[in-house]
N, C-alpha and C positions, 0 to 999 in steps of 0.2 A: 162082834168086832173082827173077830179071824176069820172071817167068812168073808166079811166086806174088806178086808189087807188084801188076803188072796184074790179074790176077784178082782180088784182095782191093780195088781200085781201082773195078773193077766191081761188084762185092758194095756197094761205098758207097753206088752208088745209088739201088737200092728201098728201102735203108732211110735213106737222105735223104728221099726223097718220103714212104716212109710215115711218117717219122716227122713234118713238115711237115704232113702230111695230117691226122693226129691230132689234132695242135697245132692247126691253122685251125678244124678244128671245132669242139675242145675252148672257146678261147677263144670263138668267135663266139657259141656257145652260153650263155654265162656269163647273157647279160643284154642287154637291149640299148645298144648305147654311147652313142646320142642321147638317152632320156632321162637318162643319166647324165649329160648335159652342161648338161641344163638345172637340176640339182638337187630341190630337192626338189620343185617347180613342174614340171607338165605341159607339156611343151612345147608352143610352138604348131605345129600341122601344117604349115602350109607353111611354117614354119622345120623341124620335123622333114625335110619331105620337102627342102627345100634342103639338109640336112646329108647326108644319104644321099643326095644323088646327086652332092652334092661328093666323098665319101670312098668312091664307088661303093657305098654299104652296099645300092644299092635293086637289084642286080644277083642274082641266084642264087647260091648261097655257091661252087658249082663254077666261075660264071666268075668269082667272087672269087679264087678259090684259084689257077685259069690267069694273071688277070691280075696278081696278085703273083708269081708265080711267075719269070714274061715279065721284070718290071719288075727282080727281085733278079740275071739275068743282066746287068743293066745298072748295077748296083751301085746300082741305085735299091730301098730298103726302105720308101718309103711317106711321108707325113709324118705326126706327131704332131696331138691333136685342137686342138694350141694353134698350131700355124702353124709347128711345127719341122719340120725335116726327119730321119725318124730314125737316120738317119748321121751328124748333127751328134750326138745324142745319145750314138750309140757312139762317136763319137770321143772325149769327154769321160770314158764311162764304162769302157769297155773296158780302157785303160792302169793306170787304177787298179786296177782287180780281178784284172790280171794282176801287178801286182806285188803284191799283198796276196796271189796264188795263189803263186807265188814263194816267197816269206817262208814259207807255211804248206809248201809240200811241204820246203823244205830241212829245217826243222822235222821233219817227217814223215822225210826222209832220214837226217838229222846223230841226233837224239834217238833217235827208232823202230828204226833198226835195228841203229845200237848198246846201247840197253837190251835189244833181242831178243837179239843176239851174248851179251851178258854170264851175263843168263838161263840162255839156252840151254846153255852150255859149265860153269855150275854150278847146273841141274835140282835143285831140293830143298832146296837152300840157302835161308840165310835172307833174302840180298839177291835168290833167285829169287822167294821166296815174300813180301819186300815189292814187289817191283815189279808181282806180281802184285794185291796188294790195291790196289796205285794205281792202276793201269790201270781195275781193275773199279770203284773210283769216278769218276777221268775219264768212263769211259761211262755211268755213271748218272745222272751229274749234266747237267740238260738244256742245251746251250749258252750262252741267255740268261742263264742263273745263272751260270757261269763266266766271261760277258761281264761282266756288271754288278759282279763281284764284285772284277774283274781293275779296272775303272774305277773302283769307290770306294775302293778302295785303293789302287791304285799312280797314282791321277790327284790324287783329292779330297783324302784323307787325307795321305796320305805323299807326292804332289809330283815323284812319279818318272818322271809321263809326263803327255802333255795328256790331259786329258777326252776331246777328240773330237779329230778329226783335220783337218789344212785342207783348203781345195779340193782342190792338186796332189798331197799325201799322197807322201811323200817316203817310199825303204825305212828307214829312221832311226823314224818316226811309225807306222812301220803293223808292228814288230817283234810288241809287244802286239798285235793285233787278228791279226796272222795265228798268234799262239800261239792265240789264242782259237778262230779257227778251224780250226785241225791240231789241237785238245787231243783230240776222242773216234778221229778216224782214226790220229794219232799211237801213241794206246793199241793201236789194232787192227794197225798194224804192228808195235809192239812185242808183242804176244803171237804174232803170225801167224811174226815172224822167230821167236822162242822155239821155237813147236813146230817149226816146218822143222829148224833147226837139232838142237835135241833128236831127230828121227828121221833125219836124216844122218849124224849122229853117230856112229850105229851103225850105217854102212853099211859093205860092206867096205870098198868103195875106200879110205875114211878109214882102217880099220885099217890097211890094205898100204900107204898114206901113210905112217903110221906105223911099222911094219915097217921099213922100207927105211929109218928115222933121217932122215925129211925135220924140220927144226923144226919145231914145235908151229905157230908164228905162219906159217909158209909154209902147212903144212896148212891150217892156218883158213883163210887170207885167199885161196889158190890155189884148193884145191878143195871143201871143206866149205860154204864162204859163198856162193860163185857157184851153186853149184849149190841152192843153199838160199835164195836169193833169187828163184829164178823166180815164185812164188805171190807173194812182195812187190812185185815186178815190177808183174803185174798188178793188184793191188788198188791200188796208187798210179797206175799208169796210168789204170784204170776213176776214182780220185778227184778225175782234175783238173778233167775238165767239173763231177761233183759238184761241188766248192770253188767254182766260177766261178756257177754257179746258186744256189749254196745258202748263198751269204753275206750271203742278205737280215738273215740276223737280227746277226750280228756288223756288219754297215756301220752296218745300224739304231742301235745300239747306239754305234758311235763317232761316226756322225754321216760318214759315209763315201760321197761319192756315185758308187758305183760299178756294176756291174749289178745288183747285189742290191737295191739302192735304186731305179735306175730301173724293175727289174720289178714293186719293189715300187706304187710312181706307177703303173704302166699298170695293172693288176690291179684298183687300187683307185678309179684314176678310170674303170676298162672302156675304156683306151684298145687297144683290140685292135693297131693298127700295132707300137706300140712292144713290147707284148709277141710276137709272134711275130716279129717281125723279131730280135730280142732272142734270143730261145727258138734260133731259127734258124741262130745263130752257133755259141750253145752246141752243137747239134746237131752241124754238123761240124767244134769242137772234139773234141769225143765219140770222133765214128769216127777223126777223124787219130790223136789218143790212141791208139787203141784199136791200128793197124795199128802205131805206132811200137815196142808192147810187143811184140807179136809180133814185130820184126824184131828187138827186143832180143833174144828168147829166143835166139839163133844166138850171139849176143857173149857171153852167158853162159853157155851148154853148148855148145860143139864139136859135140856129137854130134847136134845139130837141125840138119836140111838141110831146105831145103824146095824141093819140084820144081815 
């Protein structure tokens, strides 16, 4: 197992850099970020060129990239084009979109893979085949639509929740908003647990489970469900950095200023620090994710050893 931490420890980081490396181009490429700062007026040049050698923009994008690089060993991520520093930024943002991620995976946990369990063990039924129509509308329906829908009703109308949410966004305020954003993943674990389950089902082991007069509810919950969780495993693993990135449009929508707002601000003002600094976190959010599910897989099958 310490052999296989280390090695998978190692593996992090080419694709830390490459994926950093991606990102720094991707974004520098957007546009340029000084005349974005002057609006819609042409900057004047020698304010241009004071901007970019303030924020090094007048340097080669490669020593751009070493000397962010240098500066993030330092816990130093740049400043913002307004005179932040973009660690102040994530300290403000970060908290909140970890617990709006929170909120949405229990969600995803508690909902998803009990509607899968239930499904799954009555295949063909009519409560298999409404959960199935639910599901396929959850995912059709585009986010924003299930945001706004969720906010003129249970905010506007009916008074069951705030409109938007406050600055600190307490887990109490952000119940709604993180259902809004688990509602199309929620559905994909619920169908994912469904099929696992449904072809486990008919494995032997579960027969000879059964054979031997172990209880129905020990089968489930002992060997049928662990072993039928490893693909649920993963796709909620692979979803947390998704949820963390991809809550621009649900924060949007509550008024939530979390990282999905502030990448929203950098993208839209072209402030490059804040988004790849940003981007950057999510990044090795990602891969920690990613190595933590694989050491799940051993706690959930016995029979996975890794050398």
């Amino acid at each position: 197992m310490g052999r296989y931490v280390v090695r998978r420890l190692l593996q992090m980081i080419p694709v830390f850099f490459g994926a950093t490396i991606l990102i720094f181009v991707m974004v520098n490429v957007m546009g340029d970020p000084i005349a974005g700062l002057c609006g819609e007026r042409q900057c004047d040049p020698a304010t241009a060129a004071q901007l970019r050698a303030e924020f090094g923009l007048d340097k080669p994008l490669w020593q751009q990239y070493t000397t962010y690089i240098g500066h993030i060993f330092t816990g130093d991520f740049g400043t913002a084009f307004n005179g932040q520093p973009v660690t102040e930024l994530m300290s403000t943002a970060f908290p909140v979109t970890i617990r709006l991620t929170i909120v949405a995976i229990f969600f995803e946990i508690v909902i998803g893979i009990t509607l899968g369990v239930i499904t799954g063990l009555r295949r063909g039924r009519p409560v298999d085949t409404g959960v199935l129509l639910l599901t396929l509308v959850v995912i059709s329906v585009p986010t924003f639509v299930t945001g706004l829908l969720a906010q003129l009703l249970l905010g506007i109308q009916w008074g069951w929740i705030k409109p938007s949410v406050s600055t600190d966004a307490t887990f109490g305020e952000l119940i709604v908003p993180g259902l809004v954003l688990a509602s199309v993943s929620l559905a994909y674990v619920t169908r994912l647990t469904r099929t696992s389950i449904a072809e486990n089902k008919r494995s032997d082991y579960v027969r000879t489970a059964i054979a031997k007069g172990l209880p129905r509810r020990r089968v489930t919950t002992r060997h049928l469900l662990r072993n039928s969780l490893i693909p649920v495993v993963t796709f909620i693993g692979t979803d947390i950095g998704a949820l963390m990135g991809g809550a621009i449009v649900t924060e949007r929508i509550f008024n939530i200023h979390g990282v999905g707002y502030q990448l929203y601000q950098g993208i839209v003002h072209q402030n490059t620090q804040t988004v790849v600094g940003f981007v950057t976190i999510l990044v090795l959010i990602f891969v920690v994710a990613n190595l933590l599910v694989d050491l799940l897989y051993a706690v959930l099958d016995p029979r996975i050893r890794y050398a």
